[in-house]
N, C-alpha and C positions, 0 to 999 in steps of 0.2 A: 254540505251538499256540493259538488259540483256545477259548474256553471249553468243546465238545464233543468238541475234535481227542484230549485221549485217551481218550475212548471208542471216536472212530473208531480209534483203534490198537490200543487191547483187539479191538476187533471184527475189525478186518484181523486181527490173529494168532489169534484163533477160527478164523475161516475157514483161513488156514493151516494150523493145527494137524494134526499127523499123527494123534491120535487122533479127531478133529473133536467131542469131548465136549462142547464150550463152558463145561467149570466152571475155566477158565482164571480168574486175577486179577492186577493189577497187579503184583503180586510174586513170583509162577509164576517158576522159574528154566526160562527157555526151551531151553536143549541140556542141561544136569543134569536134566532131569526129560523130557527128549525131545520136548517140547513140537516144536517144530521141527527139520529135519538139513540137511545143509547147502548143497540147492537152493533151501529156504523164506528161507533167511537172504538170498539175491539179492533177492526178491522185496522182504520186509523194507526193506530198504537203497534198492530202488527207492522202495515207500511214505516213508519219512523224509525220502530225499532232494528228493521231491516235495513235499513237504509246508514242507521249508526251503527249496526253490526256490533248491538250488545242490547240487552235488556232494558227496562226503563227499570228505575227504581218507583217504587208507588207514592212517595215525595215527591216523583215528577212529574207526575198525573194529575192535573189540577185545570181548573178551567183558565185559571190565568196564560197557563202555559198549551193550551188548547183551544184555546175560544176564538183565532183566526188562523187561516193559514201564514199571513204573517209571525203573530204570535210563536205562531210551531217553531217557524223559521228563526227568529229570534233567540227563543229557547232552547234550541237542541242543533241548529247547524253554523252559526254563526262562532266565531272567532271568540 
């Protein structure tokens, strides 16, 4: 991600959010704390995949690697 891209993702999962409270933070567990259920998570998965400008493999789908916006960040934009 570029130097804004995780805020753009804090923000994407804002706007998802099922409570739409915005006192979401990068370390918010996204399905343990309900943040998201499991139509928002498509959406999700589209934003990422957009964003790497390739597919995910379904190996990469997993809550470890989903279950914060850190997490995401971790797993799929980091170095």
């Amino acid at each position: 991600m570029t130097e804004n891209q995780p805020d753009q993702l804090l923000e994407f999962v804002q706007r998802l959010s099922s409570d739409g409270s915005g006192t979401l933070s990068a370390t918010t567990q996204l399905f343990k704390d309900r943040v998201l259920d499991s139509m928002n998570i498509l959406d999700l998965i589209g934003f990422v995949e957009k964003k790497l400008g390739r597919k995910l493999k379904s190996e990469e789908i997993t809550m470890q690697n989903f279950g914060s916006v850190e997490k995401i960040e971790q797993s799929f934009f980091q170095p």
